[in-house]
N, C-alpha and C positions, 0 to 999 in steps of 0.2 A: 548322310552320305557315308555314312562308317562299311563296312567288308561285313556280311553277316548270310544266310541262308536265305533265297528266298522261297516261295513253295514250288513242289517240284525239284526240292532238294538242290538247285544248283546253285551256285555261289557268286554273289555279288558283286563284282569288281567297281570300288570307288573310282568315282573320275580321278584324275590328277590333272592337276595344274601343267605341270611337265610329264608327259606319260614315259620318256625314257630315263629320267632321271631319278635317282635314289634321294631319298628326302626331299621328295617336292610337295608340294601344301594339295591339301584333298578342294579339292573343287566342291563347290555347288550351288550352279548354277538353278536364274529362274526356268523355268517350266514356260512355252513361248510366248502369251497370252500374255503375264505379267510381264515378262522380258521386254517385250514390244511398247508395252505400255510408258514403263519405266526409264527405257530408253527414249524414248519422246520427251518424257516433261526431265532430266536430267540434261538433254542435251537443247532442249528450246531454254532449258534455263541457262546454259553456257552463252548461249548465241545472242541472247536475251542481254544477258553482262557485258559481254563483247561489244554491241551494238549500240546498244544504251550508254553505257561509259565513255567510249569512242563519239556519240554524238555531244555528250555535255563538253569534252574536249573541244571538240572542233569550234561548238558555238562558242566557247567562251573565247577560245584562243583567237577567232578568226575574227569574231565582231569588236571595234575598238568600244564602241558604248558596254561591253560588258566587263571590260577591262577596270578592274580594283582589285582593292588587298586581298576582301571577303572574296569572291569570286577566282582569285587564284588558289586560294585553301579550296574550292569547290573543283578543281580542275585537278588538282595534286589527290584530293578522294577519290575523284572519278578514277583517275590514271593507277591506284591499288587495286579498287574494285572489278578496273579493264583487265591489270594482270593475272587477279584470282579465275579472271574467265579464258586466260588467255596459258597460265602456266599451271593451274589446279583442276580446276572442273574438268578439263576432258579427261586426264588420265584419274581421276577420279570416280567417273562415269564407268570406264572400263571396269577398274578396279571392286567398284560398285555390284555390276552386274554380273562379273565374271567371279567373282569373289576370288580374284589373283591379280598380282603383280607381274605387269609383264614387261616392265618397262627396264629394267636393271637395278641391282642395288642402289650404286650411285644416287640415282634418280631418284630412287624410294627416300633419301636421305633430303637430298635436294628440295625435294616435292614437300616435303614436311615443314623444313626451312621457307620455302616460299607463302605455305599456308599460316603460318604461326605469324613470319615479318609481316601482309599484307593485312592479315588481320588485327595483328597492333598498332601499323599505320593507318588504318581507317577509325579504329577508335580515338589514337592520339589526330588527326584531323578534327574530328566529330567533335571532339574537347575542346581545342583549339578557336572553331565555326563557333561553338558554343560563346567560348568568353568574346569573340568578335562582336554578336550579337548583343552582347551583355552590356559592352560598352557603348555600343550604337547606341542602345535604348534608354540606358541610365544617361549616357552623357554625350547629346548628340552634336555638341558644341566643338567638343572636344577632341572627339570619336577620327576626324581625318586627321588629325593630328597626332594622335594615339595610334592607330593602327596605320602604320604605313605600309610601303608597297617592300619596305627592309624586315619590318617587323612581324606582316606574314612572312616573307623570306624564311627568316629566322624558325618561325613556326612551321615550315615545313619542309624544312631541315631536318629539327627534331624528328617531327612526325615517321620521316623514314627512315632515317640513322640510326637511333636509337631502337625502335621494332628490329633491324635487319642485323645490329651489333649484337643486338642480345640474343635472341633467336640462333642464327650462326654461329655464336658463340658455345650456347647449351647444347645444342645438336650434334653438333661440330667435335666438341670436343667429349663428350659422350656421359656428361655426368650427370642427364637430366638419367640416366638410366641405371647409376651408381647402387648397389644393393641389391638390386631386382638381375643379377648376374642368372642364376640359374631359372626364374621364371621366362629370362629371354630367351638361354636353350631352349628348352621347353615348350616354346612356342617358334623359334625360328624351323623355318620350312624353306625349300625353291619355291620362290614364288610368291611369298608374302610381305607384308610391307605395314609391319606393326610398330611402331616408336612409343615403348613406353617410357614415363614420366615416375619419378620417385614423389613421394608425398612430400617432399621439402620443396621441391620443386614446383609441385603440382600449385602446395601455396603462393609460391612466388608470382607463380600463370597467371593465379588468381589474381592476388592483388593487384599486379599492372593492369590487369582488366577491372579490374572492381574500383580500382581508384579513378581511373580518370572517369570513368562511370558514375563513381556519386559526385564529381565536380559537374558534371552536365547534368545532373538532375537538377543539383542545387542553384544552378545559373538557370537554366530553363524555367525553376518555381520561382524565381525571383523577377525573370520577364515574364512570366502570367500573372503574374498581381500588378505589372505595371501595366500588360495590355490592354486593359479595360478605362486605363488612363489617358492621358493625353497622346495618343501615340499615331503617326502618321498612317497611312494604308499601308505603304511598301512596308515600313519596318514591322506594322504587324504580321502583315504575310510573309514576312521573311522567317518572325518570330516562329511564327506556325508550322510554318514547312521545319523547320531545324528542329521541332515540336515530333512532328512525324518520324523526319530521319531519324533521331534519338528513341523514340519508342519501338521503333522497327527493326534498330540496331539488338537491344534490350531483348527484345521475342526471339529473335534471332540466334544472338552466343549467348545469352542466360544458361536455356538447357544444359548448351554443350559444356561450359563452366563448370557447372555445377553440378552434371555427372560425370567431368573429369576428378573433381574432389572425390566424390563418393568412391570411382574406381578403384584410386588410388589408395583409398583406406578400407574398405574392405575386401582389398584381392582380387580386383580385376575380373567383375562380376555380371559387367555388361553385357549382354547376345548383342554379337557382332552387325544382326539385324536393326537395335534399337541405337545402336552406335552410329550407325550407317544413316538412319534417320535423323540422330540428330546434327551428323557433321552438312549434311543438305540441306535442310532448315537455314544452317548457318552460313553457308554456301549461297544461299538463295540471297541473303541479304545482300550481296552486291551485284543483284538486278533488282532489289528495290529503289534505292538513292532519285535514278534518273525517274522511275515512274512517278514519286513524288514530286521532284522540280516540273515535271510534266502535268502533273493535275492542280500544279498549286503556281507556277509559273506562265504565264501568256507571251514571253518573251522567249519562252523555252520552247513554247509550242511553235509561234512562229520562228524561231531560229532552225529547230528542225525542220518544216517547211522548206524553207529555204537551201538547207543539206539536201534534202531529197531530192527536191526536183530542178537543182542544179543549179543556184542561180547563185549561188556562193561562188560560184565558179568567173563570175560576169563581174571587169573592172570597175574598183570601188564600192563592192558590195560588202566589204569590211565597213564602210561607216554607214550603211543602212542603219535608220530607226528602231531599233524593239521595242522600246518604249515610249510613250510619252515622259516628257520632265514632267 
């Protein structure tokens, strides 16, 4: 999109993002065919998140048989992964396609703030779910006693305090961008909405994300070596599904992780196009959660059922059945 000759000698004029404004960020948009494309599966993945999140809600909240410690950390994931769909992906989407920021500074601030906390409180949950299971299965005796309905509490407290304190905190106060002073000239335009990260920082990123990530790996190898043991139905398919979520997490913010390092140490070297692919990848992950409890749950499936065609609605439909004891 640069200003250049084309043949027939006449001259180019880049789009702009703000066409009356002086230093506004050059546009370049898709071509309609991709555009159309794009904007489909970006925006069926928002609706996707939205919908999905919002139904694991309802049914947990709404059926008292679903009602426990584990199951409220499962509601408090959902409720990140509904906001990423509810306060990230759309203006994301725009931002995406348009390749502009049209929503205000502020917002561009905000918007990053919201993506960073939601995405540490779905990992610090997942962690969380993880050691839940861990004790169920190692110590099923013990396990109601252990995990109470204070001591999730407690866990998802952290889960979002902590994400939203720190987040807010680095953003906020602007030292995630300490040193990179004149790269951000540099790159500030009308209309763009870039947050970079200093390499001290970027490790910091890292590690909150990489730590509570190898505690769930390590919890998760330690219930697959007991699964094949003495282990009831539910708590293996519980095992299994959090088995999923965890790997799906993993596919998910890996990339993006791990080309935020790379950025950050050799000069911010990413095309905005491979950037963009993998912050949607990561994005996507919070419409996978419910698909899973959906192909790996029968109480999930008939709860939603019951959302849809309204019968949640009809007195005493809170202590309907989902499952068998």
């Amino acid at each position: 999109g640069n200003t250049g000759l084309i043949p027939g000698g006449r001259i180019k004029i880049p789009h702009l993002c703000y066409e009356h404004l002086n230093g506004s960020c050059v546009k370049t948009p898709y071509s309609p065919g991709p555009r159309l494309i794009l904007y489909t599966v970006f925006i069926f993945g928002a609706v996707r998140t939205v919908f999905g999140n919002l139904l694991v809600m309802i049914s947990i909240l709404h059926f008292k048989q679903l009602h426990s410690p584990a199951n409220f950390l499962i509601t408090s994931l959902a409720c990140a992964d509904f906001l990423v769909g509810v306060t990230v992906t759309p203006f994301s989407t725009v931002r995406s396609m348009e390749s502009c920021w049209y929503f205000g500074e502020s917002y561009c601030q905000l918007h990053s703030c919201f993506e960073g906390s939601f995405c540490y409180a779905s990992i610090y949950h997942l962690c969380f779910i993880s050691l839940d299971r861990y004790i169920a299965v190692t110590d099923p005796l013990v396990y109601p006693t252990k995990f109470t309905v204070s001591v999730s509490g407690m866990c998802i407290v952290f889960s979002w305090l902590f994400p939203i304190i720190y987040t807010f905190s680095l953003l906020g106060t602007g030292v995630n961008a300490a040193g990179l002073e004149d790269l951000v000239s540099a790159l500030t335009c009308v209309g763009g909405c870039q947050i970079a990260v200093n390499q001290s920082w970027v490790l910091v990123n890292f590690l909150l994300f990489f730590i509570p990530t190898l505690a769930m790996i390590v919890l998760y190898s330690k219930i697959s070596s007991l699964l094949n043991n003495s282990l009831g139905d539910r708590e293996r398919k519980a095992a299994r599904t959090l088995g999923m979520a965890v790997l799906a997490f993993l596919v998910s913010w890996l990339p993006y992780f791990l080309d935020s390092i790379i950025d950050a140490f050799l000069g911010f070297i990413t095309p905005t196009y491979v950037y963009e692919i993998l912050v949607w990848i990561a994005y996507y992950n919070s419409a996978m959660n419910p698909l899973i409890y959906a192909f790996f749950y029968p109480w999930f499936r008939k709860a939603i059922k019951l959302i849809v065609t309204g019968k949640v609605l009809r007195e005493n439909s809170s202590t309907i059945h989902l499952f068998s004891e």
